[in-house]
C-alpha positions as CSV (number, residue, x, y, z in Angstrom):
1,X,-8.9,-15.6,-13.6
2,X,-5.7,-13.6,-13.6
3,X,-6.4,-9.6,-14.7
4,X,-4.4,-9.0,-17.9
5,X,-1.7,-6.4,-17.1
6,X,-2.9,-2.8,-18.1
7,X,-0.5,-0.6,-19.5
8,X,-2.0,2.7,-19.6
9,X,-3.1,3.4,-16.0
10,X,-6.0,4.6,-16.6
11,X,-7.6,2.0,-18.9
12,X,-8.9,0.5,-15.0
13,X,-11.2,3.4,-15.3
14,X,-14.7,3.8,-16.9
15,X,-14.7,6.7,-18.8
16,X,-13.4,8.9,-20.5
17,X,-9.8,8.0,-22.4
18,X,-7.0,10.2,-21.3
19,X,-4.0,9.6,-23.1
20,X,-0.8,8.9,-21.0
21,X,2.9,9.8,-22.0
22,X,4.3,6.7,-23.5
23,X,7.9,7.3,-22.4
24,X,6.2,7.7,-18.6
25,X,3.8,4.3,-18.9
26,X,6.9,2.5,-20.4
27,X,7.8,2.5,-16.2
28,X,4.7,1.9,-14.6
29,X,2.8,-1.7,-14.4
30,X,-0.5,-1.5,-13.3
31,X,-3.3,-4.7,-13.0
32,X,-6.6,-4.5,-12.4
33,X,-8.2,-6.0,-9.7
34,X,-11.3,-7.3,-7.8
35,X,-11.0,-6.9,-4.4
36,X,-11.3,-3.6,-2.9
37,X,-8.1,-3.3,-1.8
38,X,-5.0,-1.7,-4.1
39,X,-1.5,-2.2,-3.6
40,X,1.3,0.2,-4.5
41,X,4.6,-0.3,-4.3
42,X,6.5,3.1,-5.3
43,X,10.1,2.6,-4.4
44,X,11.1,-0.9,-5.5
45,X,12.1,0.0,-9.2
46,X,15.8,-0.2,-10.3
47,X,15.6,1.3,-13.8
48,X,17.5,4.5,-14.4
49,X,16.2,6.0,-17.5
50,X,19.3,9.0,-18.8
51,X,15.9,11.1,-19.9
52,X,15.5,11.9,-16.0
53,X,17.6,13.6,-14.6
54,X,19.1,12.1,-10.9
55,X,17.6,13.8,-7.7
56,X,20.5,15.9,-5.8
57,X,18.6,16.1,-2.6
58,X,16.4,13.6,-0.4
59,X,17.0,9.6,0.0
60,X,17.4,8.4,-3.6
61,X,18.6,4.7,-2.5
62,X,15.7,1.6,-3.3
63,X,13.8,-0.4,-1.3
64,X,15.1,-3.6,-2.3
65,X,12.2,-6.4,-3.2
66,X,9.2,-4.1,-2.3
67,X,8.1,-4.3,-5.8
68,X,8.4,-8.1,-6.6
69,X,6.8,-8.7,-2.3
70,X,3.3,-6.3,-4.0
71,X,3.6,-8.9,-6.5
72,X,3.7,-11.8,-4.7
73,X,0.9,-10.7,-2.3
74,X,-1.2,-10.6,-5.0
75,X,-0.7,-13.4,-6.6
76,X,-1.2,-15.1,-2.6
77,X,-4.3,-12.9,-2.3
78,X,-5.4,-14.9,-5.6
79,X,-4.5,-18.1,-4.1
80,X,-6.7,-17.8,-1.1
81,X,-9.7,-15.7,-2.5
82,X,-10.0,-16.3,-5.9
83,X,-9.5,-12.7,-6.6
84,X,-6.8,-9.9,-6.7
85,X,-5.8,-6.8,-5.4
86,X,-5.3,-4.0,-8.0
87,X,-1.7,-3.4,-8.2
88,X,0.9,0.1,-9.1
89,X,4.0,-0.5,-9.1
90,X,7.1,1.1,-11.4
91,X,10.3,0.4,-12.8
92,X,12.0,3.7,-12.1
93,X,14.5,4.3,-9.7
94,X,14.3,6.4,-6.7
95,X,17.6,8.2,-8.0
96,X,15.3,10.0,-10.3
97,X,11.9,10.4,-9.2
98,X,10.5,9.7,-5.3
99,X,6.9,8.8,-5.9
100,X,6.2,9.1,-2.5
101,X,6.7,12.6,-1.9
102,X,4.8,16.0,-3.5
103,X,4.9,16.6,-7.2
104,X,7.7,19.6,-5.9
105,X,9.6,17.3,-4.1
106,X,9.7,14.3,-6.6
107,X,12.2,15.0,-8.9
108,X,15.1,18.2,-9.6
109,X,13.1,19.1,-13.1
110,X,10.2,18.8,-15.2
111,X,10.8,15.7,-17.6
112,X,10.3,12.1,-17.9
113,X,10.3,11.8,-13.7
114,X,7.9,14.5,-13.7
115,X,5.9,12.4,-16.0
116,X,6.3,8.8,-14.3
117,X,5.0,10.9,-10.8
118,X,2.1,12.1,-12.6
119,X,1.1,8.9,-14.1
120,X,1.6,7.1,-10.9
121,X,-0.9,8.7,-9.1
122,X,-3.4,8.9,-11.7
123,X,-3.0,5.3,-11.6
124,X,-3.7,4.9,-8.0
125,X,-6.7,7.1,-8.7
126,X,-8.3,5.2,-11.6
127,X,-7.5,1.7,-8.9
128,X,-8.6,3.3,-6.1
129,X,-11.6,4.4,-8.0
130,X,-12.5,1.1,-9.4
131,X,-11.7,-0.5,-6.4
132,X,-14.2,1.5,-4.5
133,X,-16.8,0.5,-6.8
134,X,-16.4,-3.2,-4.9
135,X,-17.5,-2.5,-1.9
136,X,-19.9,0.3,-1.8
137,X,-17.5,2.8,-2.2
138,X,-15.2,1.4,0.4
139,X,-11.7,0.6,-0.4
140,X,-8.2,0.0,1.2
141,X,-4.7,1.4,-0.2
142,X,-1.8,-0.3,0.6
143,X,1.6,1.2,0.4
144,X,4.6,-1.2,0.5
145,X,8.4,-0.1,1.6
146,X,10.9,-0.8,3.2
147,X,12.9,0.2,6.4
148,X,16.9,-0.3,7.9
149,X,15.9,0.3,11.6
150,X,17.4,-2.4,14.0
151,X,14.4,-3.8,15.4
152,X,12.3,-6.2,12.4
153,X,9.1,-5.2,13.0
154,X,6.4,-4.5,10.1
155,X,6.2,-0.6,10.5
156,X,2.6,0.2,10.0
157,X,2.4,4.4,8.9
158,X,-1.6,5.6,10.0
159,X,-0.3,9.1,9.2
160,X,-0.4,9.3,13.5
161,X,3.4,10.2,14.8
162,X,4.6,8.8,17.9
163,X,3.3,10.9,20.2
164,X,-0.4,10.4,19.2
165,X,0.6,6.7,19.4
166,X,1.7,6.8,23.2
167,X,-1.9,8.2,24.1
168,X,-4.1,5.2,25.7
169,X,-6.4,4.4,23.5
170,X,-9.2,6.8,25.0
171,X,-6.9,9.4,24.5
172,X,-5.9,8.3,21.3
173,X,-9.9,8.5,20.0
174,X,-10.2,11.5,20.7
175,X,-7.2,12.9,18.4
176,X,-7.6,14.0,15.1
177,X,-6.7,11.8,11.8
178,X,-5.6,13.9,8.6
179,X,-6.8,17.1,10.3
180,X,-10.4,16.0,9.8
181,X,-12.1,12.6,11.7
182,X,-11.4,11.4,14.7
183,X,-8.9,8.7,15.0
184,X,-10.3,5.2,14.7
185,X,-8.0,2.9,17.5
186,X,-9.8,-0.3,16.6
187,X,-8.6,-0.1,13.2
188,X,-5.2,1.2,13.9
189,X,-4.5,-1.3,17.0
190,X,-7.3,-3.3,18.1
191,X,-7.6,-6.8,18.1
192,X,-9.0,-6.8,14.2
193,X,-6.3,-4.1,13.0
194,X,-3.8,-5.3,10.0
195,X,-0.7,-5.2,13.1
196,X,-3.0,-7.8,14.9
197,X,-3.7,-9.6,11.4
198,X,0.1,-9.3,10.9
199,X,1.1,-10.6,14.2
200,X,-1.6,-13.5,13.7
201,X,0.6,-14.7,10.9
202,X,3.7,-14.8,12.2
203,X,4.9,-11.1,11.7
204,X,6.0,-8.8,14.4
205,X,4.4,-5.2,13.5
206,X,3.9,-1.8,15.2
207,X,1.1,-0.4,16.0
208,X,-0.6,-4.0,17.0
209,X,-1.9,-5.2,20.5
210,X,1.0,-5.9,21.8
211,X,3.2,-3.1,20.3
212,X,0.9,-0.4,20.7
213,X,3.3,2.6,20.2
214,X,7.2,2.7,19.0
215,X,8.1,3.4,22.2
216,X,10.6,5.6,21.9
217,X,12.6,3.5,18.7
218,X,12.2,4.7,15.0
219,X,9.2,4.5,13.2
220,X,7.8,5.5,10.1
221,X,4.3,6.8,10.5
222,X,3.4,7.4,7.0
223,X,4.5,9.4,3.5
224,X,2.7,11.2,0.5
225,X,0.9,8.3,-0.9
226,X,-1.1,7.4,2.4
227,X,-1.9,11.3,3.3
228,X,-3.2,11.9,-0.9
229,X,-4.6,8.7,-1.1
230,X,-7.5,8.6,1.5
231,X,-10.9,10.0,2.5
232,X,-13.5,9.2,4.7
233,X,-14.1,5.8,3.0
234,X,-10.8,5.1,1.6
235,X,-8.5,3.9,3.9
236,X,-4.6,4.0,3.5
237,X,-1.8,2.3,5.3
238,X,1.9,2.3,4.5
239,X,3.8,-0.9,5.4
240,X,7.5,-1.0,6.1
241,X,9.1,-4.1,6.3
242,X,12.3,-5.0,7.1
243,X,15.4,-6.0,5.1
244,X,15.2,-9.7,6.5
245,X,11.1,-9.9,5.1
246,X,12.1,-8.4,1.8
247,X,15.3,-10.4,1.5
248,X,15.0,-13.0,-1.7
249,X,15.5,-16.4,0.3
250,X,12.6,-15.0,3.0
251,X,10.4,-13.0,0.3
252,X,7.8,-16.1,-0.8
253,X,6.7,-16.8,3.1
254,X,6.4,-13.0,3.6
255,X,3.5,-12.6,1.0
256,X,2.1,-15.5,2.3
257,X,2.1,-14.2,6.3
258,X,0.9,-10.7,4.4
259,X,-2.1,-11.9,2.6
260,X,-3.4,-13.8,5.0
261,X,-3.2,-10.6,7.4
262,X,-4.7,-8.4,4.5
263,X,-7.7,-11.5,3.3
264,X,-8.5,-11.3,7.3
265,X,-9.0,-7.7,7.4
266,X,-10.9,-7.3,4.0
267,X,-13.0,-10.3,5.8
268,X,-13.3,-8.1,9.1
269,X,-13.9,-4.7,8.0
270,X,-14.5,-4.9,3.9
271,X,-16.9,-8.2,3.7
272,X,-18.1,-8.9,0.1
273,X,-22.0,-9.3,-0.3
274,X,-22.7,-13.0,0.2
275,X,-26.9,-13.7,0.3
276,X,-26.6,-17.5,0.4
277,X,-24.8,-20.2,0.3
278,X,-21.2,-20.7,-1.1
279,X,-21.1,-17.2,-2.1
280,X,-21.8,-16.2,1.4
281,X,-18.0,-17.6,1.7
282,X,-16.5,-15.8,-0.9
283,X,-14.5,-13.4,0.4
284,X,-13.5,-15.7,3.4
285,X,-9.7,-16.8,3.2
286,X,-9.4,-20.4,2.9
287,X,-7.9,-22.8,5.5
């Protein structure tokens, strides 16, 4: 069964009710999930309310299709699990507030912008929190954009610059991730990591096995949303993809390669408790 949309973003949490601004949840469209995996997609919104008022500085442009590719993916993730991500996406434009940045970056003035970037992350805290209650406190953020660079590879942002990414992967385990643990390679480029899932299925992405580093090319390694969004047991990757996978005649067979990349990995490294029979299935992606 399909999750009814939730408009106030916090109705996915137990608790407490915390009222939300209704100008601000008018632009934000939030589903409940119940996989433990959430996907947010901050920059695909064309709505330009005249309450906010436009950003003067930083990139105010959209990334066209990232919101209706989270959508898509989840509805795919349905398809082959028989369950769905929690999803965050808005409405908003960029032009007036850049969800992916800090509250002090976001927007030019306190106002409805202000508000939308508030909501939004509460949002991703009350999925991320319910999420988590899935899989033992485990859970996976998902952050979709979208990139112009040349080359059309699936840019995947571990908060880890290029640099860190040219290390060999002994190297590369012993560097730090978020100032805190030690970087995971198997997860960021091993031969069970989302770029291997992503490559599995048809999609060309960075880090992978075969593409370990950028190489010297442009590369997004990673915003806000992925650095706020994460903790020892919460994991958080931003995808960008390129205009060609987000264009509208190529955007159905992209969130069909993606969710079969993303039901592999929450196989591999986020396995639902199965203790016989079918069930022990459940969370296997079907054929």
């Amino acid at each position: 069964m399909r999750p009814a949309l939730l408009v106030l973003p916090l109705a996915l949490v137990q608790g407490p009710a915390i009222d939300s601004p209704p100008r601000a949840a008018a632009f934000l469209e939030v589903r409940g999930g119940s996989l433990p995996l959430v996907l947010s997609a901050p920059h695909g919104g064309s709505e330009k309310p005249a309450a906010a008022p436009d950003r003067t500085s930083g990139v105010t442009t959209l990334d066209i299709g990232t919101r209706e590719l989270a959508l898509a993916v989840a509805d795919e993730l349905e398809r082959l699990l028989d369950a769905r991500p929690f999803v965050v996406t808005t409405s908003i434009h960029r032009s007036k507030v850049d969800l992916n940045r800090p509250a002090d970056d976001a927007t030019d003035a306190e106002g409805l912008g202000a508000e939308v970037w508030r909501e939004y992350h509460a949002a991703l805290e009350g999925a991320t929190a319910a999420a988590r209650k899935l899989r033992d406190g485990r859970a996976l953020v998902i952050d979709l954009h979208g990139h112009a660079h040349d080359e059309p590879l699936v840019e995947l942002g571990f908060a880890l610059d290029a640099k860190q990414l040219a290390l060999d992967d002994a190297a590369l385990g012993r560097e730090r991730w978020f100032g805190e643990e030690q970087v995971d390679v198997p997860w960021v480029r091993g031969a069970h990591s989302l770029g291997a899932r992503l490559a599995e299925a048809g999609l060309a992405a960075l880090p992978s096995p075969s593409r370990p580093h950028p190489d010297g090319k442009p590369y997004f390694n990673g915003g806000y949303i992925v650095r706020r969004h994460r903790d020892a047991t919460l994991r958080a990757v931003q995808l960008e993809f390129p205009a060609t996978a987000r264009s509208r005649e190529r955007r159905a067979e992209t969130a069909k390669q993606v969710a079969r990349a993303l039901a592999q990995v929450l196989a591999d490294w986020y396995p639902a408790p199965a203790p016989s029979g079918d069930a022990a299935r459940a969370n296997q992606p079907r054929k």
